[in-house]
Structures are given as C-alpha cells and as structure tokens.
C-alpha positions as CSV (number, residue, x, y, z in Angstrom):
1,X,1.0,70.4,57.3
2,X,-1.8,69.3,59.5
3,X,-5.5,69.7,57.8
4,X,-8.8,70.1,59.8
5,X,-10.7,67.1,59.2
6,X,-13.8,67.2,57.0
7,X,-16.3,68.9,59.4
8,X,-19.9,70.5,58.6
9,X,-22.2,73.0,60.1
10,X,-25.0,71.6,62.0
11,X,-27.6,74.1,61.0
12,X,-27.1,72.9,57.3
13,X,-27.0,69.0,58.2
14,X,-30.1,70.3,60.5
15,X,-31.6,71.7,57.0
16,X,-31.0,68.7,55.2
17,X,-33.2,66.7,57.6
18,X,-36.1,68.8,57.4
19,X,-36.1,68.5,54.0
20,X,-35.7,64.8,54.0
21,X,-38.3,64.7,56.1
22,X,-40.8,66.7,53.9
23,X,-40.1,64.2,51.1
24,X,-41.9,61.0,50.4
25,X,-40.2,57.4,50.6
26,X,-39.9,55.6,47.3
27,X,-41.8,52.9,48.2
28,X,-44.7,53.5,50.9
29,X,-43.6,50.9,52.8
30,X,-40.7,52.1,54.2
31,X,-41.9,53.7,57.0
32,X,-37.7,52.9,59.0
33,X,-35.8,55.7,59.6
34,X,-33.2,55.5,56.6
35,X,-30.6,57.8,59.3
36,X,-28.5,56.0,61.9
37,X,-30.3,56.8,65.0
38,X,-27.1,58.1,66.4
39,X,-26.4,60.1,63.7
40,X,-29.8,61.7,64.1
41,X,-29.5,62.1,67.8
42,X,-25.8,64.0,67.4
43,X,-27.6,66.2,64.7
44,X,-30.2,67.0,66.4
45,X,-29.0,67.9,69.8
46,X,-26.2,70.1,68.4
47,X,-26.5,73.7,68.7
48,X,-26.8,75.3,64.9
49,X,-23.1,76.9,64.8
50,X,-21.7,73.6,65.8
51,X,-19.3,71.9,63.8
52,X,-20.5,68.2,62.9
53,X,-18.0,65.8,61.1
54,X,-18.5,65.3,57.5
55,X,-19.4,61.4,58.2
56,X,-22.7,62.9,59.1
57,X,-23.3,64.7,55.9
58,X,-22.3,61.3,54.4
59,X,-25.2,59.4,55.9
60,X,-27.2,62.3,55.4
61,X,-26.8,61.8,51.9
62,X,-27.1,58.2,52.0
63,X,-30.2,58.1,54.0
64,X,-31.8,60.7,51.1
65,X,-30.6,58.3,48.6
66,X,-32.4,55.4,50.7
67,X,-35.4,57.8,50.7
68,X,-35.6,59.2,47.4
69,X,-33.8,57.0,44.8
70,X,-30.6,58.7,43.1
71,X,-32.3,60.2,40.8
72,X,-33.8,62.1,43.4
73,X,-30.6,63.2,45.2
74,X,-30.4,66.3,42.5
75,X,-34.0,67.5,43.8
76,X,-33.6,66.8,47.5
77,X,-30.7,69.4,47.1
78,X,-32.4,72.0,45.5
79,X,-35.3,72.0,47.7
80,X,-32.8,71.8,51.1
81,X,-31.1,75.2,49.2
82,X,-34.5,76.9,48.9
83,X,-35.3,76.0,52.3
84,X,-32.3,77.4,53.6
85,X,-32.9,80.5,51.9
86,X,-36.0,80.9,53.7
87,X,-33.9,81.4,56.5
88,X,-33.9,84.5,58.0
89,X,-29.7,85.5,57.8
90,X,-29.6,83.8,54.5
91,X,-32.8,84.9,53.6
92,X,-31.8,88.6,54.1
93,X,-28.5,88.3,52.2
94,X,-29.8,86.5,49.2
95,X,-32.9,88.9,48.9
96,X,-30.1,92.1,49.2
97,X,-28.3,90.3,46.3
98,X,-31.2,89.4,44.6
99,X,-32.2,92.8,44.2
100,X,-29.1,95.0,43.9
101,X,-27.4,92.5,41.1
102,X,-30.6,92.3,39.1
103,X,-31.2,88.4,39.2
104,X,-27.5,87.9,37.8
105,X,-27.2,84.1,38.2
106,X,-23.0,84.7,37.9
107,X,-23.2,87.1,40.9
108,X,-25.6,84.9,43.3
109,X,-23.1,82.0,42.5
110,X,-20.3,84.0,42.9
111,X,-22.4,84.9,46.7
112,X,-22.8,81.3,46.9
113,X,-18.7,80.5,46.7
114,X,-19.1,83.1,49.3
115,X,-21.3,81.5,51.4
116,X,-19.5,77.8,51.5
117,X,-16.6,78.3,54.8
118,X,-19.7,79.2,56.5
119,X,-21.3,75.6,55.9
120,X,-18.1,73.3,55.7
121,X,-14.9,73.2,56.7
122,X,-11.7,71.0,56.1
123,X,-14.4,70.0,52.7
124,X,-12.4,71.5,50.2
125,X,-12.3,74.6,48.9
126,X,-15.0,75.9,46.3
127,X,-13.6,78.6,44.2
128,X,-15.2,80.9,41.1
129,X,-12.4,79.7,38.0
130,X,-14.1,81.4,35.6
131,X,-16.9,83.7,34.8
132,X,-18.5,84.7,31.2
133,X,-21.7,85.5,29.3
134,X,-24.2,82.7,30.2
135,X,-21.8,80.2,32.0
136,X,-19.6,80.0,35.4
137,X,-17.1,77.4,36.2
138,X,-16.5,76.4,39.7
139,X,-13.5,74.5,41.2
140,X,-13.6,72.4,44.0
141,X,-10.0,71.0,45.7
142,X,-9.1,69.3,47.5
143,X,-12.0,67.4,47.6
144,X,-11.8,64.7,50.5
145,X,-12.1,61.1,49.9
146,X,-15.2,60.5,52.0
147,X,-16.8,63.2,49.7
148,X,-15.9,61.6,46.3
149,X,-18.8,59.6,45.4
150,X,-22.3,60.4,43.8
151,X,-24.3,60.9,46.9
152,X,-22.3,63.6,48.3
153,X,-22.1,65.2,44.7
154,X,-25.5,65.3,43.0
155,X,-27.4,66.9,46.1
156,X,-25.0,69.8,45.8
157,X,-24.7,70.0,41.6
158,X,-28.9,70.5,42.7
159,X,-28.1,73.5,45.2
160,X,-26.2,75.6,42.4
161,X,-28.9,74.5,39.9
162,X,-31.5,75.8,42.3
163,X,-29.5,79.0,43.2
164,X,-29.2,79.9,39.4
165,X,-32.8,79.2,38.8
166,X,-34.3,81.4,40.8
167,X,-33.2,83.9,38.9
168,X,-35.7,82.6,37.0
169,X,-33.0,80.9,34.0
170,X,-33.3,77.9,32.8
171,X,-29.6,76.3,34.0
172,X,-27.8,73.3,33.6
173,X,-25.1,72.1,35.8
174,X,-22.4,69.7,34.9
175,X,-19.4,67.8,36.7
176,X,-16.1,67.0,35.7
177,X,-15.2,65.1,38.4
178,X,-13.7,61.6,39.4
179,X,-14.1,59.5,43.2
180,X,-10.3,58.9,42.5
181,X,-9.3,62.7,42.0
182,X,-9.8,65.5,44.7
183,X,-10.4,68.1,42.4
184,X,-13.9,68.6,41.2
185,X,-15.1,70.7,38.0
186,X,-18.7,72.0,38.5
187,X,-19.7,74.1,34.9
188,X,-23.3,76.1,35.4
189,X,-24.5,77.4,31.8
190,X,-28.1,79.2,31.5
C-alpha cells in the first residue's frame, strides 16, 4: 500500500508564521530569523490551498521553539488557533457552531476532528474515540515519525486547549503518546 507522504496546507503553515511573528524572542537579542530562509521563502510564495511537505511544519515548530522556549510551544498554538479562527471560512463555521451547539466544547472538538484533512494530509488521522460528560478523548494514528517529538505535539495539545476554552471552560489537555509509537492519545477534560 503506497501512503501520501506527510504534507501540510500552506495557509496553516502561513498562520503559523504570522503568529510567530507577533511573538517576542526569548532573549532580545535574537533579532536572526530562527526559520530556514528557504523554508520561509517556499512558505511564503505558495498559494494558500497548496500542499507544503510536513518537513516545513517541522521547522516551523522548531523555529517557535527557538523563539519562544518549549514552554512556550503550548501558547504559540493556541494563539495560531485563534488566529485562524479569525479567518473568514473558519471564522464563519466556528461562529455557526458556536452558536447552534451552545458553547458545547465536545461538539466544537468533535468540528475540529472535522476540520483536520482540511489542514494535513498523509499526518495521520485524528479521530473522536470517545465522548462523555466533561471529557473527550481523541486518537491520532498513524502518527508519522517526523511528527513524534515534543515540538510537533505541544503546539497542537495548545490548539484543542484553545478551541475548548473559548467556550469559555476551564480545560485541560493531556497526551498519552510515545516518539517511538505512531499512535497518539490526546484526553481534553473541562
């Protein structure tokens, strides 16, 4: 069986940027850019819909890390999700299900699942497992080996915190995961 490699939507790698950029370096005097310039370049000359390998994510991520420390990767995530939903089409559809599911944080992660084959592809599926009072458990298989590590992870644990708080609940996210195993737990409880 042949797989698609691990690609990602430029738009989102696009979002990621502007949200790196809007941060603040760790140390003022760091003024380098912590991106590959031709990473940066392929980025930002791709046209939104186009897919981008998921290499570029990678240094992405690693160039936030550079930028913000790892215990900053959680953050950078959440505020890249809340920029992207300031984005008109995304905007529109999380708005719609904010306001016909009554700020249900299952349901807007349940849109979220949704929403993921639109972002990245050959990445693994991400799949509702379960779903009760107060908690939702996510799956996520197979997970690529470029995407088992920290930096990858904790920027998106931040995107399904964020999602689920604004709902306005308190939330906590957690991963049961391993960079040797290619299936991911995610468990949100608020």
């Amino acid at each position: 069986m042949v797989t698609a490699p691990p690609q990602v939507r430029a738009a989102h790698l696009k979002t990621l940027l502007a949200t790196l950029a809007d941060g603040s370096p760790r140390d003022p005097t760091e003024g380098e850019d912590p991106l590959p310039s031709e990473v940066r370049d392929r980025i930002e000359s791709a046209h939104r819909l186009s897919w981008l390998p998921a290499e570029d994510l990678v240094e992405v991520c690693r160039a936030a890390e550079r930028r913000v420390g790892p215990g900053g990767l959680e953050a950078w995530g959440a505020a890249a999700l809340k920029r992207m939903l300031q984005a008109p089409l995304f905007g529109a559809f999380y708005e719609a299900a904010m306001w016909l599911e009554r700020r249900d944080p299952g349901v807007l992660i349940h849109y979220g699942v949704q929403a993921w084959p639109l972002l990245y592809s050959g990445c693994g599926d991400l799949l509702v497992e379960a779903r009760g009072k107060g908690e939702v458990r996510l799956l996520h298989l197979p997970v690529p080996d470029l995407l088992r590590c920290e930096t990858t992870l904790l920027p998106l644990l931040g995107g399904i915190a964020a999602l689920t708080r604004e709902a306005g609940c308190d939330v906590r996210v957690e991963a049961d995961w391993s960079p040797n195993g290619e299936r991911f737990v995610y468990t949100v409880r608020w």
